[in-house]
KOLLO-41544 format. One line per 10 residues: number of its first residue (from 1); their letters; for each residue x, y, z of N, C-alpha, C. Coordinates in nm, 2 decimals. Layout:
N
NUM) a) X/Y/Z/X/Y/Z/X/Y/Z | ...
END
This chain:
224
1) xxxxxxxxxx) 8.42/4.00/3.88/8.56/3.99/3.91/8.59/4.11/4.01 | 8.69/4.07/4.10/8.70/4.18/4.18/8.81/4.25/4.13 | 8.84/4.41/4.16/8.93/4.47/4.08/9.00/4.52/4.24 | 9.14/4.50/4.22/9.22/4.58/4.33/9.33/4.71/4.29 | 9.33/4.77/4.44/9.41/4.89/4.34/9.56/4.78/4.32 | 9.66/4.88/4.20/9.72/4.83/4.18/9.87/4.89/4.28 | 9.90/4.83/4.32/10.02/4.82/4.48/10.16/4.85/4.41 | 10.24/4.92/4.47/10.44/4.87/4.38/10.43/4.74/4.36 | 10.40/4.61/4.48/10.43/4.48/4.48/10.38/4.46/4.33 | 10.25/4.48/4.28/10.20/4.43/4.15/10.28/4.54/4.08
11) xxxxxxxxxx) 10.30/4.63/4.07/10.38/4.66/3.92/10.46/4.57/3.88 | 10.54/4.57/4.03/10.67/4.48/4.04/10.65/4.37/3.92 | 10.60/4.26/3.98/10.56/4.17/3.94/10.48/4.15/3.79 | 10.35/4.26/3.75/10.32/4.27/3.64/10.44/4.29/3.57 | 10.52/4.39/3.58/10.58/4.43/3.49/10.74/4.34/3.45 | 10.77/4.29/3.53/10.84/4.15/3.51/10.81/4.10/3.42 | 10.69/4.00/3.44/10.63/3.91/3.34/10.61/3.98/3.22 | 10.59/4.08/3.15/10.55/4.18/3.06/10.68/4.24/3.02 | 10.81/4.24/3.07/10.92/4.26/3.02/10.90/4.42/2.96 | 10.89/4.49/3.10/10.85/4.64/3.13/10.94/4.69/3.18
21) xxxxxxxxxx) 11.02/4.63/3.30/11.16/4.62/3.36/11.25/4.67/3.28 | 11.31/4.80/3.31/11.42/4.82/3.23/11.55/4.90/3.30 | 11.65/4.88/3.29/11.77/4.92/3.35/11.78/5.08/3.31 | 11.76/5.21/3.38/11.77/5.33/3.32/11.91/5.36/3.24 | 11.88/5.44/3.12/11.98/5.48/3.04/12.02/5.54/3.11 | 12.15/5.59/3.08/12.31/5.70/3.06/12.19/5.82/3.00 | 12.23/5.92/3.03/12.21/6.06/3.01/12.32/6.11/2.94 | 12.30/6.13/2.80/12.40/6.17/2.69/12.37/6.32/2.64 | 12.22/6.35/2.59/12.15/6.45/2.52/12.21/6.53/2.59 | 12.14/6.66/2.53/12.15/6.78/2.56/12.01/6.75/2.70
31) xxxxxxxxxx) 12.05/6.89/2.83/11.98/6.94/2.88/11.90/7.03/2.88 | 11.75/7.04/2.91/11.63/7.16/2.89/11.65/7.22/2.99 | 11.67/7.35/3.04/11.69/7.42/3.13/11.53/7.44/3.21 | 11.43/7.50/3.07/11.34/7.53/3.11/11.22/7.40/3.16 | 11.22/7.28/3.10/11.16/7.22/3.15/11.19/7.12/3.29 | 11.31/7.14/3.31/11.39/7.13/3.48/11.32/7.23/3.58 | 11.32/7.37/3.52/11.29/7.42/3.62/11.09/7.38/3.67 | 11.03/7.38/3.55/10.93/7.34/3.52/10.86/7.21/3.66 | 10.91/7.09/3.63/10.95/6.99/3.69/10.96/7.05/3.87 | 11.09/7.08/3.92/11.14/7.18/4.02/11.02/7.24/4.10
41) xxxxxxxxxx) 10.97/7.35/4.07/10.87/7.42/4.06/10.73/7.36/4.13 | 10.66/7.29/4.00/10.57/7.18/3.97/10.52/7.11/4.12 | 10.67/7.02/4.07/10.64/6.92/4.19/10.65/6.96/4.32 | 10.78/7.07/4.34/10.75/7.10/4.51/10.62/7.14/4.56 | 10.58/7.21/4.47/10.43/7.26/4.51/10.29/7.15/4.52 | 10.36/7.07/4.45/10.26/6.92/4.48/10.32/6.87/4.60 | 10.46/6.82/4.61/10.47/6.76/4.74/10.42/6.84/4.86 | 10.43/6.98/4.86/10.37/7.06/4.96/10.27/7.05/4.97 | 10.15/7.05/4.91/10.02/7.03/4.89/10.00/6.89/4.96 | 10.10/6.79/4.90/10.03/6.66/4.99/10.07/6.66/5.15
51) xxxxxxxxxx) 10.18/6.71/5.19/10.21/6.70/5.28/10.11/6.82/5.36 | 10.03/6.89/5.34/10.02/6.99/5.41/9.88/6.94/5.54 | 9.88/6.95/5.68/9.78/6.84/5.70/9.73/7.01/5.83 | 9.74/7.13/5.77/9.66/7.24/5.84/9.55/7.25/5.75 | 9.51/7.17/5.66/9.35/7.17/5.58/9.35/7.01/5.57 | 9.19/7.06/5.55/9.07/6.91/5.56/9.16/6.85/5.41 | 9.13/6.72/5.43/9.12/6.63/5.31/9.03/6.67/5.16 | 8.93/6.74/5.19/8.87/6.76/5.10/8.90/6.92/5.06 | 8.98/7.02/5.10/9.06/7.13/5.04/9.22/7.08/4.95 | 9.26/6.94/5.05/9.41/6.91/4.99/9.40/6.86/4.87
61) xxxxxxxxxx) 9.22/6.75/4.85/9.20/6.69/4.68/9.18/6.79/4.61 | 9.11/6.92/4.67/9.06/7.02/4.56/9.19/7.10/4.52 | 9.31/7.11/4.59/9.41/7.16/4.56/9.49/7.11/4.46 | 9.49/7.01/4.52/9.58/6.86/4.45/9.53/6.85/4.32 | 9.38/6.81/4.28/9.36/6.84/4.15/9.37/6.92/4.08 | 9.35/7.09/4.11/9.43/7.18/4.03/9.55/7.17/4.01 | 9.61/7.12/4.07/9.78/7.07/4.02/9.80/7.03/3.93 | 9.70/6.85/3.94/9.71/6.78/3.83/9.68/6.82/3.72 | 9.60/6.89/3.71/9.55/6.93/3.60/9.65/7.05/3.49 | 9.73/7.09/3.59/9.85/7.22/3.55/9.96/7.16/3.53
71) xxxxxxxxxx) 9.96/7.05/3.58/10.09/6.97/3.58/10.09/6.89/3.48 | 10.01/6.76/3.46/10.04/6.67/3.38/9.93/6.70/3.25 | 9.97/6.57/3.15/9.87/6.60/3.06/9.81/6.47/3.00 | 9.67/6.50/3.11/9.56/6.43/3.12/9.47/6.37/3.02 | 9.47/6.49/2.93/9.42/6.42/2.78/9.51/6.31/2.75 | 9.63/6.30/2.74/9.68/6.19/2.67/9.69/6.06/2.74 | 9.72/6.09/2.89/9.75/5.97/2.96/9.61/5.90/2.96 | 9.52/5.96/2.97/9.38/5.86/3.01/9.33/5.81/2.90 | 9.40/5.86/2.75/9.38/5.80/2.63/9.49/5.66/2.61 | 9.62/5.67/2.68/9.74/5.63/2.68/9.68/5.44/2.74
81) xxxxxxxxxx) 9.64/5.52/2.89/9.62/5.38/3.01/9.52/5.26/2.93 | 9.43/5.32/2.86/9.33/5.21/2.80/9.37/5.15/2.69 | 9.51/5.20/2.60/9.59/5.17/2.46/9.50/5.12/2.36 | 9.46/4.99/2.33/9.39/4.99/2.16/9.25/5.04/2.17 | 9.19/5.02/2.33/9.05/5.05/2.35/9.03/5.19/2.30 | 9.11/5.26/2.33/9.11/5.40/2.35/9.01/5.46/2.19 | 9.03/5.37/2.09/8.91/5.40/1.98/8.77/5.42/2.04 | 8.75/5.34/2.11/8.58/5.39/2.20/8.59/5.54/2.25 | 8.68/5.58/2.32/8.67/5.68/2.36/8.69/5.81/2.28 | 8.74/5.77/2.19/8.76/5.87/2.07/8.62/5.92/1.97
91) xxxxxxxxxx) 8.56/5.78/1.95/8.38/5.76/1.87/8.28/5.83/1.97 | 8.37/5.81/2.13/8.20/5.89/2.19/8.20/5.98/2.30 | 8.18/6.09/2.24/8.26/6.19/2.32/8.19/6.19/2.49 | 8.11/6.13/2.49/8.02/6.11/2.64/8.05/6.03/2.72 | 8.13/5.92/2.69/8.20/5.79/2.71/8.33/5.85/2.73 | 8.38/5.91/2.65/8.54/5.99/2.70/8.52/6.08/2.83 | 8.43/6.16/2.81/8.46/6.21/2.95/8.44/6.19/3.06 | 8.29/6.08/3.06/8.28/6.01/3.16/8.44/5.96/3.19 | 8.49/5.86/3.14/8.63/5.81/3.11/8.74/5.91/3.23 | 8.76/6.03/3.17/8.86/6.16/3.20/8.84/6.14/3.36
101) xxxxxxxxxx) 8.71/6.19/3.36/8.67/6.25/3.48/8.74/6.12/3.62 | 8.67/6.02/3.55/8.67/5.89/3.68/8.82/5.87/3.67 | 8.93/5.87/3.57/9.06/5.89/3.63/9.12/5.92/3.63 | 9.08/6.06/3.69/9.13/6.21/3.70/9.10/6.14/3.88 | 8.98/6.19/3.86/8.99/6.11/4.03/9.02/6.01/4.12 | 9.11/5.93/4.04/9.11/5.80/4.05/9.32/5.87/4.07 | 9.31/5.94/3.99/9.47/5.95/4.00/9.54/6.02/4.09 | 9.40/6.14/4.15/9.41/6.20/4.26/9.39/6.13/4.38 | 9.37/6.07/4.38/9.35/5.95/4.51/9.43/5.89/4.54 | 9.51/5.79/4.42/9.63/5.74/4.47/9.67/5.82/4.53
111) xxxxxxxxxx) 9.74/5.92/4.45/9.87/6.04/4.54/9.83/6.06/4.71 | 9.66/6.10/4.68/9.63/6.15/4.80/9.66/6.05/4.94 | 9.66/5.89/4.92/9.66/5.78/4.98/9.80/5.79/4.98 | 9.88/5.81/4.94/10.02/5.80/4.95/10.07/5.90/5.04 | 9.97/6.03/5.05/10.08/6.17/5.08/10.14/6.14/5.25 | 10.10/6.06/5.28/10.15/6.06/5.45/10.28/6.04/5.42 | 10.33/5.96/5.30/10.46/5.88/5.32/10.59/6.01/5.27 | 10.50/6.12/5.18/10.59/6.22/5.14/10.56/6.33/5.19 | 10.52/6.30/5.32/10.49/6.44/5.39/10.66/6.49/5.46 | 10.68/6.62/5.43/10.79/6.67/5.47/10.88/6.66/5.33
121) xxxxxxxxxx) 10.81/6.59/5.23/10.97/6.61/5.18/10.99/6.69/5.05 | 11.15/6.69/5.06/11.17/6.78/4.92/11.25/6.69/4.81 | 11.23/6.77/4.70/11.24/6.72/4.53/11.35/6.83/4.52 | 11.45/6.78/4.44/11.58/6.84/4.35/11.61/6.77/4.23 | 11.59/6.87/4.18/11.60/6.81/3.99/11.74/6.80/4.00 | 11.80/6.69/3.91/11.99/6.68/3.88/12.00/6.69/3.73 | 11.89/6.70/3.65/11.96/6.69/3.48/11.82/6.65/3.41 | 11.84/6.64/3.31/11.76/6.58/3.22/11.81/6.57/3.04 | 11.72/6.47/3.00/11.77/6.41/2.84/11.67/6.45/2.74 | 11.72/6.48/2.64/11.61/6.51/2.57/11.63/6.39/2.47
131) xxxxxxxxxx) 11.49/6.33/2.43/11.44/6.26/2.37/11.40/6.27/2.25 | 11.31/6.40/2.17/11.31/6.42/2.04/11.31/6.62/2.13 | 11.43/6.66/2.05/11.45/6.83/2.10/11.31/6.90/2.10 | 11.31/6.97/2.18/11.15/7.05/2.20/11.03/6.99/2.22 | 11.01/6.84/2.23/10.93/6.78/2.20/10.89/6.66/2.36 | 11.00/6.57/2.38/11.00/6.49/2.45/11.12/6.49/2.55 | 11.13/6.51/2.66/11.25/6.48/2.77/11.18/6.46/2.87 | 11.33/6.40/2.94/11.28/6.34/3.06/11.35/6.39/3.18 | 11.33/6.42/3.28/11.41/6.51/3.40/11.40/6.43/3.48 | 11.55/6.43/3.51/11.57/6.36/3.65/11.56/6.44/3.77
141) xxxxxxxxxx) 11.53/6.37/3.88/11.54/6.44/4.00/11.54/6.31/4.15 | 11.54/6.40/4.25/11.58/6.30/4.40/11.48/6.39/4.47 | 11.36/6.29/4.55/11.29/6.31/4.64/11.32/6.25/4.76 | 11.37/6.33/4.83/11.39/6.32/4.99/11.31/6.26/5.11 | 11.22/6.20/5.11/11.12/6.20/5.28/11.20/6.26/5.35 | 11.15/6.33/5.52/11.21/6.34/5.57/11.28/6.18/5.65 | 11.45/6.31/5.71/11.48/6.14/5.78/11.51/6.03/5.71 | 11.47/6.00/5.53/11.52/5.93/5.46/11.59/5.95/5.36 | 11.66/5.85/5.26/11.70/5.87/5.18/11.68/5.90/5.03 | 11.76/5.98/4.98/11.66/6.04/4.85/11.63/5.92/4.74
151) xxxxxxxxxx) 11.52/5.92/4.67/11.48/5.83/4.55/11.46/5.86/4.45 | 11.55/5.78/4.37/11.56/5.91/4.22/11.40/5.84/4.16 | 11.37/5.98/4.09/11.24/6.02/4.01/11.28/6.04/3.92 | 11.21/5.97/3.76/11.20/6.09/3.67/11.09/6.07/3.62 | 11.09/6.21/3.53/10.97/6.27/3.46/10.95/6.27/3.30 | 10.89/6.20/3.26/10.86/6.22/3.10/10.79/6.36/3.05 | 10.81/6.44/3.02/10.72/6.57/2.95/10.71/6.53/2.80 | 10.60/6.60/2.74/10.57/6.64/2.61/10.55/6.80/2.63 | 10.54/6.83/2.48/10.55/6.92/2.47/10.40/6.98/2.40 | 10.32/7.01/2.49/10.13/7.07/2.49/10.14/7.16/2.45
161) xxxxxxxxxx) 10.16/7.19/2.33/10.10/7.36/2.24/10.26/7.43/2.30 | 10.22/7.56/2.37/10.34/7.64/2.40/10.39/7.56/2.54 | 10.35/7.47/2.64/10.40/7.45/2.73/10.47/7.27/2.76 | 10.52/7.27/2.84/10.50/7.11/2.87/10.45/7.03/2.99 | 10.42/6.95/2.97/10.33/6.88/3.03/10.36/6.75/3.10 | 10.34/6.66/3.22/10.43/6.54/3.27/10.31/6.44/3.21 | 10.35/6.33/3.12/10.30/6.22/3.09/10.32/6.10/3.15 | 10.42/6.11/3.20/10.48/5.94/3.28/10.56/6.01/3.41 | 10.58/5.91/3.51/10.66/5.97/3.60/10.71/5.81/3.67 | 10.85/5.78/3.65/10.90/5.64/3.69/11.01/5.62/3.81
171) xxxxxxxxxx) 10.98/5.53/3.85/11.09/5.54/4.03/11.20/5.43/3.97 | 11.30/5.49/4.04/11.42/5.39/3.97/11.48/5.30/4.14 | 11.44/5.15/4.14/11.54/5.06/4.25/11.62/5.09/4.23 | 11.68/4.98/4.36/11.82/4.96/4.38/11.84/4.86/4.25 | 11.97/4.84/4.17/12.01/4.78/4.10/11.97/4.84/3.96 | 11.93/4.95/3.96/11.86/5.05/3.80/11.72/4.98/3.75 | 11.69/4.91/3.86/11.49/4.88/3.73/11.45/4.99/3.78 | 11.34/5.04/3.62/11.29/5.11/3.68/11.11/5.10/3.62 | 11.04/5.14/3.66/10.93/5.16/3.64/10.85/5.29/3.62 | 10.83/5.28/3.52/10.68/5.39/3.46/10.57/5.36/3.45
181) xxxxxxxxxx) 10.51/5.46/3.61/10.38/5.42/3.63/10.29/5.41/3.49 | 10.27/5.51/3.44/10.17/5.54/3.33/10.17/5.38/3.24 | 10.25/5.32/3.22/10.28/5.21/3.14/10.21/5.09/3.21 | 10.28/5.11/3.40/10.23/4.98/3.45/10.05/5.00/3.51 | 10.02/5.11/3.46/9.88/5.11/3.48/9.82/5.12/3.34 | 9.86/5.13/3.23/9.80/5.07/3.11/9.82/4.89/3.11 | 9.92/4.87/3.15/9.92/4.70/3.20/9.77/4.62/3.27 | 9.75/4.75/3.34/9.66/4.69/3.47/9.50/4.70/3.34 | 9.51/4.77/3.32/9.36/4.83/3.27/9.32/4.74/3.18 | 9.44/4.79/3.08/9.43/4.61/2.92/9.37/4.52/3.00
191) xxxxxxxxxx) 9.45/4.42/3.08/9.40/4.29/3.15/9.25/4.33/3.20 | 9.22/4.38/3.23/9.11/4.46/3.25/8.99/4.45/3.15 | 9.06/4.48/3.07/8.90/4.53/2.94/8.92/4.41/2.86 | 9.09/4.31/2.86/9.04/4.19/2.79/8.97/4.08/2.83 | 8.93/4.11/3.01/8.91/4.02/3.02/8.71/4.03/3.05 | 8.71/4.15/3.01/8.57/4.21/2.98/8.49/4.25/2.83 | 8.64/4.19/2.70/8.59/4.22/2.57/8.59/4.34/2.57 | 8.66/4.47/2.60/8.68/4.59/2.62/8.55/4.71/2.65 | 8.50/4.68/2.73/8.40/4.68/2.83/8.42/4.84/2.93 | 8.49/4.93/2.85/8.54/5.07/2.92/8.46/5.10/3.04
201) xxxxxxxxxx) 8.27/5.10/3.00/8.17/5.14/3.08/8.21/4.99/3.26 | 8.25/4.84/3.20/8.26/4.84/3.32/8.39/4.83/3.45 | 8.52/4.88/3.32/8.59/4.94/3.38/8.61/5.08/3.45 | 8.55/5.17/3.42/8.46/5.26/3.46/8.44/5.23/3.61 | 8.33/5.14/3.63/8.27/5.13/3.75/8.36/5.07/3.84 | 8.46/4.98/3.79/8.56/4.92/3.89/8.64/5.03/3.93 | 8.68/5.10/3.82/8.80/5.20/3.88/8.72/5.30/4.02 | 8.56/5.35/3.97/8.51/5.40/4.10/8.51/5.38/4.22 | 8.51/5.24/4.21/8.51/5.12/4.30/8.67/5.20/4.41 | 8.70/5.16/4.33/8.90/5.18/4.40/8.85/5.34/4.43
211) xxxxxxxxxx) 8.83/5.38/4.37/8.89/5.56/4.41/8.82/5.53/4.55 | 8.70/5.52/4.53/8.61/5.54/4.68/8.67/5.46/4.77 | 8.76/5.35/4.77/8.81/5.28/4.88/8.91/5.30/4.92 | 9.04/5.38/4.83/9.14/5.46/4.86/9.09/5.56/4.93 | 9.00/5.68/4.93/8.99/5.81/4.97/8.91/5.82/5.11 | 8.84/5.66/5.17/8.82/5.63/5.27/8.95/5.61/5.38 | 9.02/5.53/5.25/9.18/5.48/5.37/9.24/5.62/5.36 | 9.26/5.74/5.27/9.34/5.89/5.32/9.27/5.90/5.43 | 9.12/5.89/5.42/9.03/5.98/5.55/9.07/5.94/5.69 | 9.09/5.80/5.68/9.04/5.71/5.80/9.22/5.73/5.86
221) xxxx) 9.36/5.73/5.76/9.47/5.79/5.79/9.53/5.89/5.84 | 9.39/6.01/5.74/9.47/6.14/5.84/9.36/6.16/5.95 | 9.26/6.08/6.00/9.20/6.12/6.08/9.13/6.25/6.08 | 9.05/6.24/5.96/8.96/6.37/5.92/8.89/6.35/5.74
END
C-alpha cells in the first residue's frame, strides 16, 4: 500500500468524515500569563528558525529540532498519534524509540517543507483558556506571513513536571472549523496500522518513506 504524506486537503476531508470538525469555543476561563508568554517566545524563535535561509538546510533541521524538542512534548504525542496501538510501544522499549525517533523526524520535516510559506512571518499571542488550572490550556495567537493576512493558531500545553509543553497545535478557517493537527494525524496512522493489524514496525517504514520524500522537496525548494 502506498502511504502519502498527509496534505490540509486530507485533514480536511479525513476529519469531516470522522466528525473531528469543530466550531472553536468562546474563551471564558481565566488567562495563564506565563504560559502566553511561553507560546510568544517559543514560537517566534521557531518561525525564525524556519524562515532563516543564511544557513544550509541541514543547520535549519538541526536547529529546528532542538526546538522541537524544547518546545513540544514528544513523549506524549508519539504515544498520542498511534492511540490503542501505543500498548506496543509501551511493552518494548526498542520498538518505542525506534517509534520516537522516526517521528520526531518525520515531524521536523513537515514544518521544514512548509517553512518557505512562513518565511518572514510573525506570531502574537491574544489570550488563552485554561482547561484544567495548571494543568491544560490553550493560547491563542495570529501568525502573519508576510504581505498576508494573520491566521489564528492555537496551542494546546500540558503541564511537563515544572514546565509546559505544546501537545496539539490547531488552525482555525474561515467560518470557525478548526483542526488539531495531533488528532488528524492520529486519524491518519490508526487507518494505517488497521489496515496492517497494527503493524507499528511497518508503519515505521512508511512514515520513513515520507520523511525522506518531504526533505528532498525542502532541498530541491530552497535550492540547497
Amino acid at each position: 500500500m502506498t502511504t502519502h504524506p498527509l496534505t490540509r486537503s486530507a485533514f480536511l476531508s479525513a476529519l469531516i468524515g470522522a466528525g473531528m470538525l469543530a466550531t472553536a469555543p468562546a474563551a471564558f476561563a481565566a488567562r495563564d500569563s506565563a504560559a502566553e508568554s511561553y507560546v510568544q517566545e517559543n514560537a517566534s524563535q521557531a518561525l525564525s528558525t524556519l524562515g532563516n535561509r543564511n544557513i544550509t538546510g541541514a543547520e535549519r533541521r538541526r536547529l529546528f529540532d532542538q526546538l522541537m524538542l524544547q518546545f513540544s512534548d514528544m513523549d506524549r504525542i508519539t504515544l498520542f498519534v498511534v492511540g490503542r496501538y501505543s500498548a506496543q510501544l509501551r511493552a518494548d522499549p526498542a520498538l518505542r524509540a525506534l517509534w520516537v525517533n522516526t517521528f520526531k523526524d518525520y515531524a521536523v520535516a513537515v514544518y521544514e517543507d512548509q517553512s518557505q510559506a512562513y518565511s518572514g512571518s510573525a506570531i502574537r499571542v491574544t489570550g488563552s483558556t485554561e482547561r484544567i488550572p495548571g494543568r491544560d490550556i490553550v493560547v491563542n495567537s495570529e501568525i502573519t506571513p508576510r504581505g498576508q493576512r494573520a491566521l489564528p493558531v492555537q496551542w494546546r500545553l500540558l503541564r511537563s513536571g515544572d514546565a509546559w509543553k505544546v501537545f496539539d497545535v490547531s488552525l482555525i478557517f474561515d467560518g470557525g472549523n478548526q483542526i488539531w493537527l495531533a488528532q488528524a494525524q492520529q486519524l491518519d496512522f490508526l487507518s494505517q496500522l488497521d489496515q496492517t493489524h497494527g503493524d507499528i514496525r511497518a508503519l515505521i517504514s512508511r512514515v520513513q518513506q515520507t520523511t525522506a520524500s518531504l526533505r528532498q522537496h525542502a532541498m530541491a525548494s530552497n535550492g540547497r
